[in-house]
N, CA, C and O atoms as a DFTB+ gen file, in Angstrom:
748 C
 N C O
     1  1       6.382       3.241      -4.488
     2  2       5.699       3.207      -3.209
     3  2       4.203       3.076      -3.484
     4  3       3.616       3.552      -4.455
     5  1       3.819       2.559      -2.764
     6  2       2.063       1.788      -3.136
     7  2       1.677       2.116      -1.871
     8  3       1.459       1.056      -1.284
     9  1       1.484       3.039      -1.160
    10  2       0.697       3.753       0.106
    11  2       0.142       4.339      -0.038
    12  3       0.579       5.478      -0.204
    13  1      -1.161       4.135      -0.101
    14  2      -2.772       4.545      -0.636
    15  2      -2.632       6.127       0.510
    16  3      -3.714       6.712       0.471
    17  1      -2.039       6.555       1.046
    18  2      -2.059       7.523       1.762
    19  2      -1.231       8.874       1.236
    20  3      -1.475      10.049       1.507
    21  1      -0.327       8.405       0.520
    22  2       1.085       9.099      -0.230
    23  2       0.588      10.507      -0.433
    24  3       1.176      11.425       0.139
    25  1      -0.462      10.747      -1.212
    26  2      -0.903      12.140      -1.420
    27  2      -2.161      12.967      -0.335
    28  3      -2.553      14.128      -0.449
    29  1      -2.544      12.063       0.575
    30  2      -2.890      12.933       1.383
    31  2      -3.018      14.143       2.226
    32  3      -3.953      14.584       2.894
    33  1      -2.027      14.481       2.045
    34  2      -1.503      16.078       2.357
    35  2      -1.399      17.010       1.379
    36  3      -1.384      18.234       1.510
    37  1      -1.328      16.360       0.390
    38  2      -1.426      17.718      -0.896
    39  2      -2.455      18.433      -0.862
    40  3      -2.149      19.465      -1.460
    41  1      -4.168      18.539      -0.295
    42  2      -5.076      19.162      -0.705
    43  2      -4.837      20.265       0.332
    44  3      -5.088      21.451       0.115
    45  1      -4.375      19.827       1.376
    46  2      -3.936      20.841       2.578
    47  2      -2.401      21.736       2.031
    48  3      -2.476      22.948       2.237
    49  1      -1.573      21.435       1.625
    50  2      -0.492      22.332       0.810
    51  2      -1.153      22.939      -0.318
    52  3      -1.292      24.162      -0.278
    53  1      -1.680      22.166      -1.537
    54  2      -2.718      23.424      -2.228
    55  2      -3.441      24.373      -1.506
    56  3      -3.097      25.538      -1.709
    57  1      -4.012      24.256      -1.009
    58  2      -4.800      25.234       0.129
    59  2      -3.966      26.455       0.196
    60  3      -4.166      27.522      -0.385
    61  1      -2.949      26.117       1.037
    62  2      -2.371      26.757       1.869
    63  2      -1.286      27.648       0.561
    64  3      -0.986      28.839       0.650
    65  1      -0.942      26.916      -0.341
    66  2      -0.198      27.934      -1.356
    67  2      -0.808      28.909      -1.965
    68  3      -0.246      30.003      -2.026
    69  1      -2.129      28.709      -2.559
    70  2      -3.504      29.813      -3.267
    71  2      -3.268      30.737      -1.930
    72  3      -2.652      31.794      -2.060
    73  1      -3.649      30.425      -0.936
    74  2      -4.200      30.999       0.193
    75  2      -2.750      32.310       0.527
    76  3      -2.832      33.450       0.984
    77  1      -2.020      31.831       0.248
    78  2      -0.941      32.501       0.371
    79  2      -0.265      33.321      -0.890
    80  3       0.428      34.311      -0.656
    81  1      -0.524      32.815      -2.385
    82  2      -0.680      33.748      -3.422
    83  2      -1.477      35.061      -3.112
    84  3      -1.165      36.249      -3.033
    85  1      -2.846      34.220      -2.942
    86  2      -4.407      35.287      -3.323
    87  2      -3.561      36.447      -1.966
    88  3      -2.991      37.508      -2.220
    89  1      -3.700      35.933      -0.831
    90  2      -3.011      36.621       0.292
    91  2      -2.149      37.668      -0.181
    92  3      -2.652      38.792      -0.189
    93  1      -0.975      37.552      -0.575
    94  2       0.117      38.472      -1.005
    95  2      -0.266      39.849      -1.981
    96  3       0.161      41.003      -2.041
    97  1      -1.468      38.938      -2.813
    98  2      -1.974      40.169      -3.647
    99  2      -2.652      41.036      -3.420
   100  3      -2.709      42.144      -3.954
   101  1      -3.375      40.495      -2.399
   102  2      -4.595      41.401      -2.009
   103  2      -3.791      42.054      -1.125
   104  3      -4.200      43.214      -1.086
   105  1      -2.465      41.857      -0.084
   106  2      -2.111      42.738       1.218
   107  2      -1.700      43.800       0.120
   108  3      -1.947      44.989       0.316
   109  1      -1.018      43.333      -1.142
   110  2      -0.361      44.624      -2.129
   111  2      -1.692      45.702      -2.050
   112  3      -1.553      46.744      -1.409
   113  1      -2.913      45.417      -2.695
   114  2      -4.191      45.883      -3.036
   115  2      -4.880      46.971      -1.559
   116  3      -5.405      48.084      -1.505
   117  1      -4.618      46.211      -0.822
   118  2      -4.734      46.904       0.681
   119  2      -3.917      48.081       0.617
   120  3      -4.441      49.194       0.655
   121  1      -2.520      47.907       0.512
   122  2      -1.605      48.701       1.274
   123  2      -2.040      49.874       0.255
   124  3      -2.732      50.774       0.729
   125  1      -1.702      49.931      -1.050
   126  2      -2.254      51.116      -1.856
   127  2      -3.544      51.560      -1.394
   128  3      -3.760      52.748      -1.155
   129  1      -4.548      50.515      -1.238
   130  2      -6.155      51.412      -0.845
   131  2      -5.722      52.686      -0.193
   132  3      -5.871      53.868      -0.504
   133  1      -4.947      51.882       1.139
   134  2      -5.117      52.531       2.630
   135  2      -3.752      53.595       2.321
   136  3      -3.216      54.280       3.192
   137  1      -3.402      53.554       1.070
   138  2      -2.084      54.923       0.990
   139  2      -3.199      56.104       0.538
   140  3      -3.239      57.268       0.935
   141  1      -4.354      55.230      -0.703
   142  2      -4.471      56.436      -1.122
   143  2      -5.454      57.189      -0.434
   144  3      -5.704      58.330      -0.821
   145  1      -6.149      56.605       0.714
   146  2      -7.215      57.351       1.400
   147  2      -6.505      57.562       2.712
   148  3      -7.265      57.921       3.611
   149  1      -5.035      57.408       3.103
   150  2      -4.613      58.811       4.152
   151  2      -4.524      57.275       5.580
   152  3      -4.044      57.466       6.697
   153  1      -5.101      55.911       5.114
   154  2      -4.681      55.567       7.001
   155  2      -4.087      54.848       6.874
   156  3      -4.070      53.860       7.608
   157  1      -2.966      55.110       5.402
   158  2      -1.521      53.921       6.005
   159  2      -0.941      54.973       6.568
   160  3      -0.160      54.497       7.393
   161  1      -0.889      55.899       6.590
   162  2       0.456      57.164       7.610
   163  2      -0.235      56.799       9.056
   164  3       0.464      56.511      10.027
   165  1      -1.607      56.835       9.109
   166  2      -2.064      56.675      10.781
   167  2      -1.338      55.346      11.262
   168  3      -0.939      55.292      12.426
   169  1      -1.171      54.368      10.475
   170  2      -1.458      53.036      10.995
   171  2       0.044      52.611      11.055
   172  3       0.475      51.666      11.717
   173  1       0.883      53.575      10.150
   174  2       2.301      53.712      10.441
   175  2       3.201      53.964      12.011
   176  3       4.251      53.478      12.431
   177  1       1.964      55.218      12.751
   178  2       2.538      55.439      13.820
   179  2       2.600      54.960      14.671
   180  3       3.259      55.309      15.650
   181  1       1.631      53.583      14.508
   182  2       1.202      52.039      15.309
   183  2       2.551      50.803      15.472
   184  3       3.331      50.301      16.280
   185  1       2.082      50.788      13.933
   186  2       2.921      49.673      13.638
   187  2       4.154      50.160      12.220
   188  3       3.910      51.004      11.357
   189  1       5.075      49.580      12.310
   190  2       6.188      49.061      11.245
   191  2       5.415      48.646      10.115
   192  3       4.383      47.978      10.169
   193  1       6.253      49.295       8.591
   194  2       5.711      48.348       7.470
   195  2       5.870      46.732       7.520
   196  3       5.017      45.847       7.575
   197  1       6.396      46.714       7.505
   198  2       6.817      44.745       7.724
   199  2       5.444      44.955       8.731
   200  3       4.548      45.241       7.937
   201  1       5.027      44.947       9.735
   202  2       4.115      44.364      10.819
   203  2       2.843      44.723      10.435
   204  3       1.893      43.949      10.545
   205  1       2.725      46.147       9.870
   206  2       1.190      45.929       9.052
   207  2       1.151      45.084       8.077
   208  3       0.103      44.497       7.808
   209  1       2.416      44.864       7.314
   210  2       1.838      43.753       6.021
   211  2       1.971      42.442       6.716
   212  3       1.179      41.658       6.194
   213  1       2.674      41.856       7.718
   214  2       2.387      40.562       7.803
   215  2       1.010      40.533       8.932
   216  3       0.620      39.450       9.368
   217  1       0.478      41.570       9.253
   218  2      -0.964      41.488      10.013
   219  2      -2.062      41.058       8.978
   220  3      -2.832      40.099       8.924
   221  1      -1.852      42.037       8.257
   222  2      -2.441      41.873       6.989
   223  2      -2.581      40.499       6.065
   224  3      -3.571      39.836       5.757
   225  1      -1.514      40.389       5.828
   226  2      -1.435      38.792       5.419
   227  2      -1.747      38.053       5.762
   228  3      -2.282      37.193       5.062
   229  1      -1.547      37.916       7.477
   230  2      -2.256      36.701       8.279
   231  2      -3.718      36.777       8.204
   232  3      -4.330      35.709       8.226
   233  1      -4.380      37.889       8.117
   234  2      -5.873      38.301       8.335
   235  2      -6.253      37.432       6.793
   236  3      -6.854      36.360       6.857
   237  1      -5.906      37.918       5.679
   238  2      -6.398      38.100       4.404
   239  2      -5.820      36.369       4.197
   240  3      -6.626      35.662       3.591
   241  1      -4.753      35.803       4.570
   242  2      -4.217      34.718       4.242
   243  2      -5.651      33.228       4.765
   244  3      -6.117      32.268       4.151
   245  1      -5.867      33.797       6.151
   246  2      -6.715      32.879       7.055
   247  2      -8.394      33.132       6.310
   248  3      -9.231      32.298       6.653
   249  1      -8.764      34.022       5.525
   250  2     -10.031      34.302       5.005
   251  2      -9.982      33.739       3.580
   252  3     -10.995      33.201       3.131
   253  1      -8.982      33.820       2.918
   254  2      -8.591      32.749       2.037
   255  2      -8.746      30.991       2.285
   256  3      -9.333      30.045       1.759
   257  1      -7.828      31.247       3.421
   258  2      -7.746      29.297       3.658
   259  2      -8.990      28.863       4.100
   260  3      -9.314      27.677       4.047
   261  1      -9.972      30.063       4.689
   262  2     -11.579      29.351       5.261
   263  2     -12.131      29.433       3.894
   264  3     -12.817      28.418       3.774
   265  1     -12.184      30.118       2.804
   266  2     -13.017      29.839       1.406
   267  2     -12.469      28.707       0.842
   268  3     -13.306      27.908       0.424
   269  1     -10.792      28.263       0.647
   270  2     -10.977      27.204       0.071
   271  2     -11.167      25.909       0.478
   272  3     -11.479      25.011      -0.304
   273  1     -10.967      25.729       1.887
   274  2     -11.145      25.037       2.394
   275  2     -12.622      24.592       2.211
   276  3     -12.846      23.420       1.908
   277  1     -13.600      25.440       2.375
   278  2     -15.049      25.655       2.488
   279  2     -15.496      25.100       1.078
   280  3     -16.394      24.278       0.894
   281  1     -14.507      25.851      -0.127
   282  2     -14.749      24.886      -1.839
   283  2     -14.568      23.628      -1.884
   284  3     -15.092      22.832      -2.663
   285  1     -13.642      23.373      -0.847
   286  2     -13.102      21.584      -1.321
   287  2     -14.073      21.263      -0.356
   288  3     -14.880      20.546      -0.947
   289  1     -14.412      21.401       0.757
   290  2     -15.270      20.468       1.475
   291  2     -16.502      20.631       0.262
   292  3     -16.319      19.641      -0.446
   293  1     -17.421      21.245      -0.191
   294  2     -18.416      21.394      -1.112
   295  2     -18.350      20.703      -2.282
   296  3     -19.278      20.048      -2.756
   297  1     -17.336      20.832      -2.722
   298  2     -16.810      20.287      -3.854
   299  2     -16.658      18.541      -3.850
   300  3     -17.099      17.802      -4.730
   301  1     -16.057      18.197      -2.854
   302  2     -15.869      16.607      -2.510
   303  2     -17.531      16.306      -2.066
   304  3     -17.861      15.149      -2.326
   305  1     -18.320      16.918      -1.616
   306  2     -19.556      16.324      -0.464
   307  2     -20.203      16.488      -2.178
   308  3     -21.176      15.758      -2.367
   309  1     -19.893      17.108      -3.068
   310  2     -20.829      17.323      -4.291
   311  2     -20.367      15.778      -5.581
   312  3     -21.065      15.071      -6.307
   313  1     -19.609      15.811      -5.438
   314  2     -18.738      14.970      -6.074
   315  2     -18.938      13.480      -5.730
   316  3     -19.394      12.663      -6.530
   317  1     -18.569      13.208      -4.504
   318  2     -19.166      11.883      -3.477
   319  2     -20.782      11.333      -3.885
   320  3     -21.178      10.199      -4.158
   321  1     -21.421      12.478      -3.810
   322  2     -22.820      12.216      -4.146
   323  2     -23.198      11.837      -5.503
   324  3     -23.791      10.801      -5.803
   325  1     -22.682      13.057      -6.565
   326  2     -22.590      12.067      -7.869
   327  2     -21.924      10.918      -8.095
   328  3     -22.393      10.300      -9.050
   329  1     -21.032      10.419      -7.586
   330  2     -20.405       9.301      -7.486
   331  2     -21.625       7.898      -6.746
   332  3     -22.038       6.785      -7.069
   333  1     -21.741       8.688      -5.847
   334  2     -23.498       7.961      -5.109
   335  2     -24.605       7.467      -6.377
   336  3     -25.178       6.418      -6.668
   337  1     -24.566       8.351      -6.732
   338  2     -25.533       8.237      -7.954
   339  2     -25.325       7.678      -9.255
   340  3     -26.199       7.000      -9.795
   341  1     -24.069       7.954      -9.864
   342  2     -23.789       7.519     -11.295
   343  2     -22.882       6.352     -11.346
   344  3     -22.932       5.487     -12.221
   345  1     -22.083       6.377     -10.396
   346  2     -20.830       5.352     -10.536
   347  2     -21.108       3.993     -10.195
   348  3     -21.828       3.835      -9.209
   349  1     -20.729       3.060     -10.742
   350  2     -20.631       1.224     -10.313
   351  2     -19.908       0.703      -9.657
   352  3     -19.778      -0.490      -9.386
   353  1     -19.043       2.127      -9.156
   354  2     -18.190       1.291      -8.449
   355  2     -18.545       0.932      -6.845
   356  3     -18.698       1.922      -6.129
   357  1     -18.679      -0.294      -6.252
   358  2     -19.525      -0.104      -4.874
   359  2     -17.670      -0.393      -3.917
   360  3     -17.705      -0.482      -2.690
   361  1     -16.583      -0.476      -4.484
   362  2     -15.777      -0.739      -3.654
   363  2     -14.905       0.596      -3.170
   364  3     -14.296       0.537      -2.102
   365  1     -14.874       1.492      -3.778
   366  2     -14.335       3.139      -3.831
   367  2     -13.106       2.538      -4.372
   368  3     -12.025       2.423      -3.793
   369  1     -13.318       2.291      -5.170
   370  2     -11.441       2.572      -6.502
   371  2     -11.343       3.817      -6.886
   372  3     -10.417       4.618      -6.757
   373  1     -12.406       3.917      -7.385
   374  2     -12.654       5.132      -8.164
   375  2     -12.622       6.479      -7.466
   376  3     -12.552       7.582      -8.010
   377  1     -12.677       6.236      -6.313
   378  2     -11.838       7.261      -5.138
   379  2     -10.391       7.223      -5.213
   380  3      -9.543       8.112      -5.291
   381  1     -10.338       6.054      -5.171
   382  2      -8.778       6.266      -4.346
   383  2      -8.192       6.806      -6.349
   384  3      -7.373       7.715      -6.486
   385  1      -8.657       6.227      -7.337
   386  2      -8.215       6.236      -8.195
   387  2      -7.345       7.880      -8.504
   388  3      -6.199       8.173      -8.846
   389  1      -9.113       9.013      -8.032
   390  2      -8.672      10.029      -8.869
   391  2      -7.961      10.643      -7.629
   392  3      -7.940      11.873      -7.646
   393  1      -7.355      10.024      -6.521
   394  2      -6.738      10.882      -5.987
   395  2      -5.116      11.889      -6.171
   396  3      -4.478      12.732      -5.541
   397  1      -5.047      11.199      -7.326
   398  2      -3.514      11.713      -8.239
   399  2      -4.184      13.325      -8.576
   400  3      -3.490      14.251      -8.997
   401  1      -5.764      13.431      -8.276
   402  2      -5.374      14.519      -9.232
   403  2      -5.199      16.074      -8.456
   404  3      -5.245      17.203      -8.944
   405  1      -4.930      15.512      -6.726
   406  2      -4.267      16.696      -5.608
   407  2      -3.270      17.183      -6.053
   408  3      -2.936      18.345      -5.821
   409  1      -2.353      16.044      -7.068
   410  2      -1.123      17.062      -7.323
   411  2      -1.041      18.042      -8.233
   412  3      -0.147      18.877      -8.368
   413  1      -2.670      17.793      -9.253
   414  2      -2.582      18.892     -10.111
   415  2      -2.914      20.272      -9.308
   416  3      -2.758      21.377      -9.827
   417  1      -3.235      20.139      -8.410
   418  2      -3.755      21.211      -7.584
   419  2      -2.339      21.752      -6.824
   420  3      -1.873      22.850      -7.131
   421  1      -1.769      20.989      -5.924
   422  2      -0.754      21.175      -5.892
   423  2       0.444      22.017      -6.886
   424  3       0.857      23.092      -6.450
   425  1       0.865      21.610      -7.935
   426  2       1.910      21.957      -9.535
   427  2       0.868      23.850      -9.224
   428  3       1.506      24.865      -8.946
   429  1      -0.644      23.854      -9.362
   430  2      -1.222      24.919      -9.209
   431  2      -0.638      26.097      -8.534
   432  3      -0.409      27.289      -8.739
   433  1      -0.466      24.880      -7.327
   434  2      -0.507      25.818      -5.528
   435  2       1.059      26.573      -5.952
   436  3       1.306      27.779      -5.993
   437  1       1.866      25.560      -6.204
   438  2       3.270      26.198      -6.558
   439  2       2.923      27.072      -7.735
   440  3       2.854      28.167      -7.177
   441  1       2.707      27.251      -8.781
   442  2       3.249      27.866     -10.238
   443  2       2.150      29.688      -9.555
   444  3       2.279      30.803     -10.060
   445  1       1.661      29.494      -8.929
   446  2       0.747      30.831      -8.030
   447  2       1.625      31.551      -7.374
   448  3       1.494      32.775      -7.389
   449  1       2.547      31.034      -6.766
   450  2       3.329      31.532      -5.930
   451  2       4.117      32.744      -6.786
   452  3       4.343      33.868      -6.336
   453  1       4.503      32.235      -8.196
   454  2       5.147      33.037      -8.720
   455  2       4.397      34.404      -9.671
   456  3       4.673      35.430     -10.292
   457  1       3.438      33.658      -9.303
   458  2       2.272      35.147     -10.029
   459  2       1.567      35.912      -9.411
   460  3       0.607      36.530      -9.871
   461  1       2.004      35.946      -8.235
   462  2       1.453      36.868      -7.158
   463  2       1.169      38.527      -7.053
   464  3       0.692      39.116      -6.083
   465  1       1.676      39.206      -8.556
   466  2       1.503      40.517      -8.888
   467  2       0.613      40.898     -10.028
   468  3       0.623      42.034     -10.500
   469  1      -0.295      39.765     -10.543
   470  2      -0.829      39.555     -11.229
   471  2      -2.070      38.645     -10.978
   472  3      -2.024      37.449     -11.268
   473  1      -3.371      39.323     -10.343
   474  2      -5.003      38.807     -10.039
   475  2      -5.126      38.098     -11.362
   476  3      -4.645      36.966     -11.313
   477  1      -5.615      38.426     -12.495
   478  2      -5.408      37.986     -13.922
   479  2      -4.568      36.765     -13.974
   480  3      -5.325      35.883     -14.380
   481  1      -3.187      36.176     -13.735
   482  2      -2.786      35.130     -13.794
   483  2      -3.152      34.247     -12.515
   484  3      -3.213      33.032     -12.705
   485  1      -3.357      34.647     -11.460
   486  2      -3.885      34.183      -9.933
   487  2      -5.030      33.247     -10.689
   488  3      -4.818      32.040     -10.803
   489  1      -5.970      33.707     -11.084
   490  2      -7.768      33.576     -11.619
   491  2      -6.858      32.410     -12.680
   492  3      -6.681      31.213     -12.455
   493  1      -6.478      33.045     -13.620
   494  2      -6.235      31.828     -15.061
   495  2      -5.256      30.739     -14.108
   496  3      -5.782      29.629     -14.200
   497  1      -4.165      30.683     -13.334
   498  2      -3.788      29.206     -12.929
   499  2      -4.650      28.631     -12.182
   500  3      -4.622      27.401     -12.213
   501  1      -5.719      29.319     -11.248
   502  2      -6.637      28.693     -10.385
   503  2      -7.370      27.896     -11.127
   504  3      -7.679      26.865     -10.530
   505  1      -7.874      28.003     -12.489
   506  2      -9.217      27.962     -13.053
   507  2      -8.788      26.802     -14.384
   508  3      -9.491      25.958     -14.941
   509  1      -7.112      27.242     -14.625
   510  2      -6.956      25.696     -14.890
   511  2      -6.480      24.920     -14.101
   512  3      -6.447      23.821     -14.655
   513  1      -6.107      24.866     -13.162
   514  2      -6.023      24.045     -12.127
   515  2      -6.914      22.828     -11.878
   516  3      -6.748      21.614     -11.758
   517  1      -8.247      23.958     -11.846
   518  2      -9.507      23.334     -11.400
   519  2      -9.849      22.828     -12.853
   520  3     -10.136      21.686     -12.496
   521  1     -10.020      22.802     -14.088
   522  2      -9.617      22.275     -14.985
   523  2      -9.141      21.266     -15.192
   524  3      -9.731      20.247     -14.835
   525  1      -8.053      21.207     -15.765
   526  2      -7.551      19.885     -15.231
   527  2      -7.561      18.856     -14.522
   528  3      -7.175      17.750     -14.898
   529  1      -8.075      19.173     -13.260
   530  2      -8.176      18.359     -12.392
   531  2      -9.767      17.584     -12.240
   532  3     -10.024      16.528     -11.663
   533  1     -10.686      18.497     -12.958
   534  2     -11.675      17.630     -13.424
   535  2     -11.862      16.560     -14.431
   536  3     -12.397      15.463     -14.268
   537  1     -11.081      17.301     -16.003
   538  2     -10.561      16.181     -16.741
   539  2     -10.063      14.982     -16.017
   540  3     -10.693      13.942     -16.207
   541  1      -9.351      14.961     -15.463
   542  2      -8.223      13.960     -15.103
   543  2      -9.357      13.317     -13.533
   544  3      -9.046      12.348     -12.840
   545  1     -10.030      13.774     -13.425
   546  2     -11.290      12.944     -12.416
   547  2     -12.126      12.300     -13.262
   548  3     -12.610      11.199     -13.000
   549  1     -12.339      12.925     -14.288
   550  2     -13.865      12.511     -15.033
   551  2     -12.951      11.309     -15.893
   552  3     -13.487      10.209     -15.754
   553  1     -11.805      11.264     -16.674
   554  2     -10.821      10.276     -17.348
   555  2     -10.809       9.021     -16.313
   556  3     -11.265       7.940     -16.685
   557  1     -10.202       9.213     -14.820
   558  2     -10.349       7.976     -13.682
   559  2     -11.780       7.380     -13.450
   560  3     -11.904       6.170     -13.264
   561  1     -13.002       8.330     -13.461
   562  2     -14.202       8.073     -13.360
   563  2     -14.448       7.090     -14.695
   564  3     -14.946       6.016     -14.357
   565  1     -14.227       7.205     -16.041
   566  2     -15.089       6.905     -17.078
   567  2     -14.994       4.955     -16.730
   568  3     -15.740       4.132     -17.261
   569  1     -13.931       4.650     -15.773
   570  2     -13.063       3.565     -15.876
   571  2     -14.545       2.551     -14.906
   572  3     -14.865       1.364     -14.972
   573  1     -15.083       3.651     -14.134
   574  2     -16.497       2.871     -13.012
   575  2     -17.428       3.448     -13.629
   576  3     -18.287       3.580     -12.758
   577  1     -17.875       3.937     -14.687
   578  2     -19.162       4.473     -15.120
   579  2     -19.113       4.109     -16.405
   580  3     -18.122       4.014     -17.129
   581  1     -21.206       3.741     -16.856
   582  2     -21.106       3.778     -18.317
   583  2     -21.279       5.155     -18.826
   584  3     -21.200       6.099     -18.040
   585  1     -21.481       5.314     -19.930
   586  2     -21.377       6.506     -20.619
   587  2     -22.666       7.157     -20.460
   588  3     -22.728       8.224     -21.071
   589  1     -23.646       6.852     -19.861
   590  2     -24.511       7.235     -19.091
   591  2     -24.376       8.469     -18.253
   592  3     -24.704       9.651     -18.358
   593  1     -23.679       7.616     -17.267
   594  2     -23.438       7.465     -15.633
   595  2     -22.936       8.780     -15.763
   596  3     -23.482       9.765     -15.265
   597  1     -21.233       8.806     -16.857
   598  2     -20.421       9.525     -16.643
   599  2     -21.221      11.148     -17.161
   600  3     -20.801      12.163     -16.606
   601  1     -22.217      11.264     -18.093
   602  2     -23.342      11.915     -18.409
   603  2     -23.239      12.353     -17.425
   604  3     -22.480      13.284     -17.158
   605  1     -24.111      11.686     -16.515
   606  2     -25.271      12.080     -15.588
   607  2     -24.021      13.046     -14.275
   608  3     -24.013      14.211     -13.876
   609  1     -23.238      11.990     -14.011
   610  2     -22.098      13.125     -13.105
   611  2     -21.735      14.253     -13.563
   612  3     -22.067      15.317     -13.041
   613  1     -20.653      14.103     -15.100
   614  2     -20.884      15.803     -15.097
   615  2     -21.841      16.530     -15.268
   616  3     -21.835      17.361     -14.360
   617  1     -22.772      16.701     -16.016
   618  2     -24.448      17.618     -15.536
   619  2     -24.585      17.625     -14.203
   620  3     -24.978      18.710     -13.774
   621  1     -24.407      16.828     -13.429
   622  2     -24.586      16.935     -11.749
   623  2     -23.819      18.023     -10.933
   624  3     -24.024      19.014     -10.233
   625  1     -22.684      17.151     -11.505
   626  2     -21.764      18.469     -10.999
   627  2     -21.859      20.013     -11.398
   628  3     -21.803      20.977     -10.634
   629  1     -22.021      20.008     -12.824
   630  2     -22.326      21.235     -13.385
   631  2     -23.407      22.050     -13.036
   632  3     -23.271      23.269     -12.934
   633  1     -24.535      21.443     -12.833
   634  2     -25.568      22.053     -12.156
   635  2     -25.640      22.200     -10.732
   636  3     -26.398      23.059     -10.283
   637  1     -24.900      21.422      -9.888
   638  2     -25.043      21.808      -8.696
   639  2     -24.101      23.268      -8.463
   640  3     -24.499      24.293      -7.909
   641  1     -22.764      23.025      -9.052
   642  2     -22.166      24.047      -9.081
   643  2     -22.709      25.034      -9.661
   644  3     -21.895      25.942      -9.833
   645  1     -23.367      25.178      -9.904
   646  2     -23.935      26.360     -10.875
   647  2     -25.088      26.956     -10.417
   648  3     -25.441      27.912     -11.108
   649  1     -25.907      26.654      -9.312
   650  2     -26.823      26.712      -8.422
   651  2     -26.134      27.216      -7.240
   652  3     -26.536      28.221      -6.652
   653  1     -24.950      26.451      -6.815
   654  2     -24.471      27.303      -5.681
   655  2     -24.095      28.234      -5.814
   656  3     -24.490      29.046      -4.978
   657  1     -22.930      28.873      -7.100
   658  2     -22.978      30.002      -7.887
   659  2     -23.829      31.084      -7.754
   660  3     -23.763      31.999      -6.934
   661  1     -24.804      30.854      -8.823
   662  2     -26.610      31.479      -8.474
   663  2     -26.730      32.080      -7.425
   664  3     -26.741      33.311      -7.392
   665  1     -26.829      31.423      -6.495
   666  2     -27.283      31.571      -5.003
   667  2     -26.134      32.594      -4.175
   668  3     -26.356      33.332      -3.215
   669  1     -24.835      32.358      -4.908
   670  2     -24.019      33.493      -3.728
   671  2     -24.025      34.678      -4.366
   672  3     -24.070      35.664      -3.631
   673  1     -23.988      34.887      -5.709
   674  2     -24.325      35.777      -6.696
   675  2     -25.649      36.859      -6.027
   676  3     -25.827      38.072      -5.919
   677  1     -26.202      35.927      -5.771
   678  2     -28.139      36.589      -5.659
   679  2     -27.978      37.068      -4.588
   680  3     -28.267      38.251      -4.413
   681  1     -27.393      36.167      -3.405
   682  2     -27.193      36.548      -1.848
   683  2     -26.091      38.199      -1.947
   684  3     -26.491      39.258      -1.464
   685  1     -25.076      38.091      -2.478
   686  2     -24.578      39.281      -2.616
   687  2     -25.200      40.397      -3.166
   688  3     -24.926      41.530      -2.770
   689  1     -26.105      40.153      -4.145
   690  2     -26.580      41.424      -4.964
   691  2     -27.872      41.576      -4.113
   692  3     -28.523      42.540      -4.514
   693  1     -28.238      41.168      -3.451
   694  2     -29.720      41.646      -2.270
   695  2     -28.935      42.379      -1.483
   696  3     -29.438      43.408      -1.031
   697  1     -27.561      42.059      -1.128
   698  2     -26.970      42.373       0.198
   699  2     -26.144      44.028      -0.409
   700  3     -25.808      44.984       0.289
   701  1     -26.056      43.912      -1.453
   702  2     -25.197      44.924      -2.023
   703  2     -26.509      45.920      -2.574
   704  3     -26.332      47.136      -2.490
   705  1     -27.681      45.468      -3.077
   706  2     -29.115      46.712      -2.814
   707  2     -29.682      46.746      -1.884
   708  3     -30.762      47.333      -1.946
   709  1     -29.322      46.227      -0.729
   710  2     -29.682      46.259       0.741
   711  2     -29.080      47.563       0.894
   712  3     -29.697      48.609       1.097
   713  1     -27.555      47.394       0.758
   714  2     -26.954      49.021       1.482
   715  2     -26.918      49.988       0.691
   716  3     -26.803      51.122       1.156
   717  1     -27.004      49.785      -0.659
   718  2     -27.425      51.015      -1.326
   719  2     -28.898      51.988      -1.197
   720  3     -29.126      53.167      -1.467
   721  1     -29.732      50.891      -0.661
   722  2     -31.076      51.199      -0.490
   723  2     -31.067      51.925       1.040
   724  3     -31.996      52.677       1.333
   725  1     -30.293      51.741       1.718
   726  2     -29.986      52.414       3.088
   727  2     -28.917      53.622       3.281
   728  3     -28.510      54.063       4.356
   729  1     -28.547      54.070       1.906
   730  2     -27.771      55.056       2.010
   731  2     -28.715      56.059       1.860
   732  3     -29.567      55.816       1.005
   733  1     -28.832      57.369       2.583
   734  2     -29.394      58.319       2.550
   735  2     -29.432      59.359       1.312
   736  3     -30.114      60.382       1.272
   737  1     -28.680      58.951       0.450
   738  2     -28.422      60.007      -0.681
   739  2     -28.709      58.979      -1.689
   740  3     -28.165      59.217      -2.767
   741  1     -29.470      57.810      -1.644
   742  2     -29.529      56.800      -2.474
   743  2     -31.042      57.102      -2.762
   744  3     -31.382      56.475      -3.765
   745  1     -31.773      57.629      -2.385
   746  2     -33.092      58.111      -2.616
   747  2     -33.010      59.325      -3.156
   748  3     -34.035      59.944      -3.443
């Protein structure tokens, strides 16, 4: 089948499988918090176990799917641009080319599912995931770029990513001596 469309839905099923790993682990991570500080018995007299954990899930599942969603839009608008910049290709092959590499993300989205009791394997399939799937972009890329070009994209990428990094890093740790600095026993 030769339908330049065929994998279009995979970045939305990756999504949605992480989103639903990371999800499962963290409702586990929840439910212990809230045993050991006394308001899973309150929250019992509310609701059913089954109905706090799938509240839970839906909450933690949907805050998931807005971060990765939020990575791939960043990630493609970062990517596009080095492509703007380094690549020769003026017809987008080299788009459509590396789009095989949703399914590595995908093979990801599934093999997560089964490591869902384990943050530690969650992090290592995510991270080769994302791995891989750069190899196998930058391999489709080398095909519209000289050895330059292909230079200049990954440093691009690497540094932009690595700046946005920086920046949420920094934004958290102001925000995290923000409230320490406002705790009254912190003086």
């Amino acid at each position: 089948m030769n339908n330049p469309y065929l994998f279009s839905y995979l970045p939305l099923f990756s999504i949605l499988l992480f989103s639903l790993s990371f999800g499962i682990f963290t409702v586990g991570k929840l439910i212990e918090l809230f045993r050991s500080i006394g308001l899973y018995a309150g929250m019992l007299e509310f609701f059913s176990d089954m109905e706090i954990r799938m509240l839970l899930l839906f909450i933690i599942f949907l805050c998931f799917f807005m971060l990765f969603s939020a990575l791939k839009l960043v990630g493609e608008t970062v990517h596009e641009i080095a492509m703007l910049l380094f690549s020769n290709d003026s017809e987008g092959q080299a788009v459509k080319g590396a789009r095989l590499g949703y399914v590595i993300f995908f093979f990801g989205g599934l093999v997560s599912t089964l490591a869902v009791q384990s943050f530690l394997l969650l992090m290592i399939i995510f991270a080769l995931s994302l791995f891989c799937s750069f190899v196998y972009t930058v391999y489709k890329m080398s095909q519209y770029t000289s050895l330059a070009g292909m230079v200049g994209l990954i440093v691009f990428e690497i540094l932009v990513w690595a700046m946005f990094l920086a920046a949420v890093f920094f934004a958290c740790l102001k925000l995290y001596n923000g409230i320490l600095a406002s705790l009254p026993f912190a003086n």
